[in-house]
N, C-alpha and C positions, 0 to 999 in steps of 0.2 A: 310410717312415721315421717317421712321425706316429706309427704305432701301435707300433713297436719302442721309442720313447723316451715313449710310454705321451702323447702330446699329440693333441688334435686336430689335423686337414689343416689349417685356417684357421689355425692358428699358426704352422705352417711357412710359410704362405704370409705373413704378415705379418713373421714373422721375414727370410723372404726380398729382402720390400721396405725393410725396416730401420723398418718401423712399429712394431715390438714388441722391446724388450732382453728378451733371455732371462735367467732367475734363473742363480746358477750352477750349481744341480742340474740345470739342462736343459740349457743348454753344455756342463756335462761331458758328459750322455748323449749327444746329439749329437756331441760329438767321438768319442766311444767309438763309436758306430757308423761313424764314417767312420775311426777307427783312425787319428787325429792327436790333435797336441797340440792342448789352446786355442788359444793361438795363431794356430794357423795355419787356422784355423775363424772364431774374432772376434776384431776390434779395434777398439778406442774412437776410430780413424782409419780413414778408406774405403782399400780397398787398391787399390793401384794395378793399372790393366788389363792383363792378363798381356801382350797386345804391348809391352809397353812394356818388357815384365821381358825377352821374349824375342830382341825383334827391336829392334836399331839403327836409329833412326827418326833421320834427318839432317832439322836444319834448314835449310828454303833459304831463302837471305837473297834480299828484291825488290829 
């Protein structure tokens, strides 16, 4: 992916740990490789962990 959106590997990897914002020419690229919108690539809030999105997690009361 580094080298299709023209970046070094160590920035994907920093991007990946949330050490590094991407400008928005490289978000777009990045989204456009993966063929999504923004959005749904970064946001300025941590997204939540997909079990949570998927699966019904009951709280049990002590």
């Amino acid at each position: 992916m580094a080298q299709a959106v023209g970046v070094n590997p160590q920035t994907i990897g920093f991007l990946e740990r949330g050490d590094y914002t991407p400008s928005l020419e490289l978000a777009f690229k990045i989204s456009g490789f993966f063929k999504l919108p923004v959005e749904a690539v970064f946001s300025p809030d941590p997204f939540r962990p997909l079990s949570e999105l998927v699966y019904v997690i009951e709280k049990r009361e002590a």
